[in-house]
N, C-alpha and C positions, 0 to 999 in steps of 0.2 A: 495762267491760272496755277497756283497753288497744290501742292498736292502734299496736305495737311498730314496724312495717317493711311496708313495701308494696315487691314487684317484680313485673317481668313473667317472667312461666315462659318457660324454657328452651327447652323441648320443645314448647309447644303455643302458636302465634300466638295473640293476643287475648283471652289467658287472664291472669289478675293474681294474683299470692297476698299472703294477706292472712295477718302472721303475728301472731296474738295474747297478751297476754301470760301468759298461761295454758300456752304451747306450741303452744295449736290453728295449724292452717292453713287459710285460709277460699279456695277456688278461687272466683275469680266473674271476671265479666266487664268489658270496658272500660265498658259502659253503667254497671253497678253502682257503678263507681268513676265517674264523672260524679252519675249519679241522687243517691248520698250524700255525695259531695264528700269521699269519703276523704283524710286524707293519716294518715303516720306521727303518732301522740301524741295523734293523737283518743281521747274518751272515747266508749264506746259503751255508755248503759245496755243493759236487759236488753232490751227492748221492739225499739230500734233492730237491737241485736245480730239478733234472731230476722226479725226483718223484710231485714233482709240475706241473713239464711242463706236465705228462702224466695226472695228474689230471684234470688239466686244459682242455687239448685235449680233453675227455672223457667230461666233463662237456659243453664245447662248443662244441662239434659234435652232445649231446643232444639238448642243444637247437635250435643249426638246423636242427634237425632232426622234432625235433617237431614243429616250424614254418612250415620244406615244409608238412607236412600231414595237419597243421592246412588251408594251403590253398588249397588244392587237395589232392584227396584218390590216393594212390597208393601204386603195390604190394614192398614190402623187398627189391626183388631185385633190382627196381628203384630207390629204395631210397638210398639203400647201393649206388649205381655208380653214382648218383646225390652228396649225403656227399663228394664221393673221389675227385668225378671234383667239386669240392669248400676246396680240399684241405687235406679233413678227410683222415687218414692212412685208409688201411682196418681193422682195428683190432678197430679203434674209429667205425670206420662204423660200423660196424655189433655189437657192443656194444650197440649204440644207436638205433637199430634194435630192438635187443634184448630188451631192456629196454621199447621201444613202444609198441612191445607185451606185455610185462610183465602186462603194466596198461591199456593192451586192447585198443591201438591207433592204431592198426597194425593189422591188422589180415587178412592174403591172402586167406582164403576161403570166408569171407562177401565181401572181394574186387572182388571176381570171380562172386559171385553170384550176386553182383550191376553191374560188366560191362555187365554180360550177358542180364540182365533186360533192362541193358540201349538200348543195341545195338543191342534186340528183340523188341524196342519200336520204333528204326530207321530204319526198316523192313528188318533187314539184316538174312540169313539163317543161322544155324548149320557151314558150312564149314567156313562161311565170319566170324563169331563170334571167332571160332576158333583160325584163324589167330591173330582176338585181343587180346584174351588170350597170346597167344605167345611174341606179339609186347609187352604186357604193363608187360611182365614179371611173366606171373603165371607159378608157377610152374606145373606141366602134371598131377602130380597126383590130381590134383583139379578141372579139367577140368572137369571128367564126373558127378560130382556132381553138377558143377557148373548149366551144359548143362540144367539141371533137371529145372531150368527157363525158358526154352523157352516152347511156349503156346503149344499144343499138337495138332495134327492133320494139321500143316503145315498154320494154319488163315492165318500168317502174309505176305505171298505172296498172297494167295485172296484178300487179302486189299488192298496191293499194286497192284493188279491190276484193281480193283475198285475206287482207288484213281485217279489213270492215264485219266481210263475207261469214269466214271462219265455217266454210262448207256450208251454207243455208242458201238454199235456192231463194232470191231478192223476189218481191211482190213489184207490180207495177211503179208505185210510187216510191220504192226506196232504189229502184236501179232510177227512176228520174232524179232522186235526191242526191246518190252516189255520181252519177252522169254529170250533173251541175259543179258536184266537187269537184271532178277532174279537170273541167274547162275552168273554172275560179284556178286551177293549180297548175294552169300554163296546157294544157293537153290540146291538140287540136281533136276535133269534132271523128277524123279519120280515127288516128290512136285509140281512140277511147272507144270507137267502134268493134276494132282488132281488137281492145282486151276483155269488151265481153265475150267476143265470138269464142276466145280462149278459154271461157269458163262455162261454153255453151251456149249462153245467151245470146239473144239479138233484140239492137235496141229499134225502138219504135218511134220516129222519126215524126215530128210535129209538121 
């Protein structure tokens, strides 16, 4: 195959098109055009050809791999099924995975232990937390270390019910109403028992 014309793209720094004589367009990168020593009028059997395109692959699945970290943390596996739905094979995906670890972009234990920070700072409990772990893709075995951020002896429901509260002793129905919040917000049944008793109250039990 032909290899018509080489420029750099417009729109994207570091980026080179490769225009083939077939009509293809080959996107790869400055490395790719070094690694093969491209210029216009090279011949490129079929071998060389495909060995390019995987290069290429691999080299543009990192750099979007690395823009989506650059704008938000997130665990491996979200980012491996974010690459594939923009295209990335799995085998680019979890390449450029790999590669984020390697230079320390990546790392699902410091992303377990920031969402746990985060979403103990949004007054949500142990089970509610939990489930984000799950949702944003952490792996299980990461969890109970993670967990090891949340504040100890259960504050984060006394606050929120302090917050709510603002000093006014609650009517039956609004400590059921506040009660219900805190189990929708991860708390088990015990916790949330402890943080009225902390504000004097005791709940009434169905």
């Amino acid at each position: 195959m032909r290899v018509e014309r080489i420029e750099a793209s417009k729109h994207k720094k570091g980026r080179i098109l490769v225009f083939l004589e077939d009509g293809a367009c080959l996107k790869i990168t400055e490395q790719e055009l070094l690694d093969f020593g491209l210029r216009s009028g090279d011949q490129l059997d079929e071998a060389a050809l495909e060995r390019l395109k995987e290069a290429a692959g691999i080299s543009n699945t990192r750099a979007a791999a690395a823009s989506l970290i650059g704008k938000r943390a997130m665990s491996r596996l979200c980012l491996e099924r974010k690459l594939q739905e923009k295209g990335a094979s799995e085998a680019e995906a979890r390449y450029a995975a790999e590669w984020l670890e390697a230079i320390g972009a990546l790392n699902d234990a410091e992303y377990a232990a920031a969402l746990v920070r985060h979403y103990s700072r949004l007054g949500y409990g142990p089970a509610r937390v939990r489930e984000k772990l799950y949702e944003k893709g952490v792996p299980r075995e990461l969890w109970e270390d993670a967990l090891e951020e949340l504040p100890e002896g259960g504050g984060q429901a006394e606050a929120f019910l302090q917050g709510k509260l603002r000093g006014r002793t609650p009517d039956e129905k609004e400590k059921r109403r506040l009660t219900s919040a805190l189990l929708r917000r991860g708390f088990s049944w015990s916790q949330v028992r402890a943080a009225w008793r902390q504000l004097g109250e005791e709940m009434q039990e169905d």
